[in-house]
TORKOL-4160 file (C-alpha; in steps of 0.2 Angstrom, whole numbers, padded with zeros to 4 digits, m for minus):
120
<pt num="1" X="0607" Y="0675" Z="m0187"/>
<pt num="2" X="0620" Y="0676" Z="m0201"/>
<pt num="3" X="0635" Y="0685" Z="m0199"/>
<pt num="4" X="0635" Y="0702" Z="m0209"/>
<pt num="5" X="0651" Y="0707" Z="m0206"/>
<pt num="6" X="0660" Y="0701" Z="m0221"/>
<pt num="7" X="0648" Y="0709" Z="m0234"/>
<pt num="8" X="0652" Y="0727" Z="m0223"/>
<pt num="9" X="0670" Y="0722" Z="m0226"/>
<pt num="10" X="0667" Y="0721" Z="m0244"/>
<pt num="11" X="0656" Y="0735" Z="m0246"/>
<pt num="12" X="0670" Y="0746" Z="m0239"/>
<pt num="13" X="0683" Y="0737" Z="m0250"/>
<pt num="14" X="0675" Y="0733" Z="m0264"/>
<pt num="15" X="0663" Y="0748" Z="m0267"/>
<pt num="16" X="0669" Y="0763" Z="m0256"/>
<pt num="17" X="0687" Y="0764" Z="m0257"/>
<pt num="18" X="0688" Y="0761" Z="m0275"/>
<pt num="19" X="0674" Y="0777" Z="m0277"/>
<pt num="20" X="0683" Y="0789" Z="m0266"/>
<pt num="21" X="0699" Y="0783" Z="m0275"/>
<pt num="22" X="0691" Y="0785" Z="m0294"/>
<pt num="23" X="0684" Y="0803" Z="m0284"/>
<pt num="24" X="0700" Y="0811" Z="m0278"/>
<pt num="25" X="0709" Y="0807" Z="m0296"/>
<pt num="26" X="0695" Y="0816" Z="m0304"/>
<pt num="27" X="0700" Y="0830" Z="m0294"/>
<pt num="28" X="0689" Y="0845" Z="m0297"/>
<pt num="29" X="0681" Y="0837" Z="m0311"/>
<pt num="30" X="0672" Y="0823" Z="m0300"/>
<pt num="31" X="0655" Y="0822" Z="m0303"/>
<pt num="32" X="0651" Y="0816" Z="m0287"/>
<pt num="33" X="0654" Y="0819" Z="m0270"/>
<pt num="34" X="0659" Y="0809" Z="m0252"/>
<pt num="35" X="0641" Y="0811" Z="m0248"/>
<pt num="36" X="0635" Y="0802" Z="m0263"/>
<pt num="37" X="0646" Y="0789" Z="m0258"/>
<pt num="38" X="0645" Y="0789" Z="m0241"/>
<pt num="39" X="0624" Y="0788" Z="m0246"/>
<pt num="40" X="0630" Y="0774" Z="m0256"/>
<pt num="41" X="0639" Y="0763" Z="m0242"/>
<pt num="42" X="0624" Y="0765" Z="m0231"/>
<pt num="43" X="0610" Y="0758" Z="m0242"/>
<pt num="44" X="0620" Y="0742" Z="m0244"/>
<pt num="45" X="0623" Y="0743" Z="m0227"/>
<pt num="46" X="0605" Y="0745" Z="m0223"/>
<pt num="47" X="0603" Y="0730" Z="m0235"/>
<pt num="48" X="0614" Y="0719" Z="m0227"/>
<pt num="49" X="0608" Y="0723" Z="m0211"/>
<pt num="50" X="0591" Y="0721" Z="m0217"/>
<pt num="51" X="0594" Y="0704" Z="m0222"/>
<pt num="52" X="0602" Y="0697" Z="m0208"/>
<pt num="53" X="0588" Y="0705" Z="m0198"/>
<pt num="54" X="0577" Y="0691" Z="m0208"/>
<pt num="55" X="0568" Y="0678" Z="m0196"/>
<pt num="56" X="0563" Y="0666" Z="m0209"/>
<pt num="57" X="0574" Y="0674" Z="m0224"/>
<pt num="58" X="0559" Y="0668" Z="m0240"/>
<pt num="59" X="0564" Y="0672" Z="m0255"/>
<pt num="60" X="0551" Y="0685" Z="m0255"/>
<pt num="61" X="0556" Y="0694" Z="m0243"/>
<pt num="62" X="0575" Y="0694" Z="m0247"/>
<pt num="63" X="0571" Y="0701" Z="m0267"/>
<pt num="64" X="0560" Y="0714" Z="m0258"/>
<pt num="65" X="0576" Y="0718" Z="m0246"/>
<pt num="66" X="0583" Y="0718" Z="m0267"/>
<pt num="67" X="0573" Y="0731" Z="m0273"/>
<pt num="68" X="0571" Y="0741" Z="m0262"/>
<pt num="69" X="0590" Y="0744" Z="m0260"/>
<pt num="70" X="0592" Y="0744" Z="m0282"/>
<pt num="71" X="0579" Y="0757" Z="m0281"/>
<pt num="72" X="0588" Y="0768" Z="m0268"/>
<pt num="73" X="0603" Y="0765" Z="m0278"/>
<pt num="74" X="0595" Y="0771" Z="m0294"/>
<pt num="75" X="0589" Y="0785" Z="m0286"/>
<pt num="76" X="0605" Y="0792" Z="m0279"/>
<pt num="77" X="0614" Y="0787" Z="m0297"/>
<pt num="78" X="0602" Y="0798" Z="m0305"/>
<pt num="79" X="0605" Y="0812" Z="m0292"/>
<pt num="80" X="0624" Y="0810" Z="m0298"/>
<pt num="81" X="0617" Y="0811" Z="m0316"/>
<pt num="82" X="0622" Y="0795" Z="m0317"/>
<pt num="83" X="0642" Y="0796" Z="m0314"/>
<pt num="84" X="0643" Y="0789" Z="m0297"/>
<pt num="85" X="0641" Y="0770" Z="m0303"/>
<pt num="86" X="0650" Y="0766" Z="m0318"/>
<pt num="87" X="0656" Y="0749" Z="m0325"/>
<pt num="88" X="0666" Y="0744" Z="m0311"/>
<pt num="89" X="0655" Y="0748" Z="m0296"/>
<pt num="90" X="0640" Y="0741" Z="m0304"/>
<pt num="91" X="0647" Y="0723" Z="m0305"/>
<pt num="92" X="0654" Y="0727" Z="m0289"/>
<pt num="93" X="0640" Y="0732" Z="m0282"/>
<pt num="94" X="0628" Y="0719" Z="m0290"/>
<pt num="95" X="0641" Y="0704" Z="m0283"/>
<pt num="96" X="0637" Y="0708" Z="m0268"/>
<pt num="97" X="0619" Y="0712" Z="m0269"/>
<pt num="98" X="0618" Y="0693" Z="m0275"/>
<pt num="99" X="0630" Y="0685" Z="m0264"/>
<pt num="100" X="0620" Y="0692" Z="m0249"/>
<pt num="101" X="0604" Y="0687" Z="m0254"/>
<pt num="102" X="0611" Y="0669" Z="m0259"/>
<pt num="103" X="0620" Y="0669" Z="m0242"/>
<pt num="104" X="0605" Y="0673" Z="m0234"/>
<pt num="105" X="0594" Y="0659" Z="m0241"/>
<pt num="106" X="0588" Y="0664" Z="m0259"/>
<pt num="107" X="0581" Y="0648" Z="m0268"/>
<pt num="108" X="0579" Y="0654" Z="m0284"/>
<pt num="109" X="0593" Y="0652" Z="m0297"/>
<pt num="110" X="0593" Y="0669" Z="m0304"/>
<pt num="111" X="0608" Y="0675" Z="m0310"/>
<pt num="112" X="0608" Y="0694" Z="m0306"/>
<pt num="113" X="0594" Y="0700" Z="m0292"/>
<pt num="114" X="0595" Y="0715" Z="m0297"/>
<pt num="115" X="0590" Y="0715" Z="m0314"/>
<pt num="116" X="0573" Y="0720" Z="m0315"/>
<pt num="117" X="0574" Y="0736" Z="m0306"/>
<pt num="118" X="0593" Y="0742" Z="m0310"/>
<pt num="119" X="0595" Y="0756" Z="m0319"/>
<pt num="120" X="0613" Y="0761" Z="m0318"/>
């Protein structure tokens, strides 16, 4: 069973704390709110979780771990009209998304997992 722990630590690192950072400089005019975000951390942490949970991690099952997390992702940016993922968190966010399904056991050399169902 692989070891999650890391990618949490970067989700909170990486993702999370820059968001409520970006979030309380915005002030009043932030566009999204620590729910959004806090909905944020939990899909990736469901995705995480879902891939070490992987008996025999295929590739098919680690890229439909992969869209189902983009596609949460996409929805809750949409619900933000599209201000809670911005340039930073996307790459951010899609490093890890990739990392984790590489670290995982993904064969195939795509360069970014998520790019057939991202949206933000």
């Amino acid at each position: 069973m692989m070891n999650m722990k890391p990618f949490h630590d970067r989700i909170a690192e990486e993702i999370v704390e820059p968001m409520l950072d970006f979030m309380k400089e915005c002030g009043e005019d932030a566009e999204f709110s620590a729910d959004d975000v806090e909905r944020c951390r939990q899909i990736l942490a469901a995705y995480v979780d879902a891939l070490g949970a992987l008996n025999t991690p295929a590739d098919e099952a680690i890229m439909a771990q992969v869209e189902r997390a983009v596609l949460a992702l996409n929805d809750l940016n949409e619900a933000t009209d599209y201000a809670l993922i911005e340039t930073s968190e996307r790459e951010s966010i899609c490093m890890l998304i990739q990392d984790a399904a590489v670290e995982c056991g993904l064969k195939a050399d795509v360069d970014d997992v998520t790019g057939e169902w991202r949206e933000w």
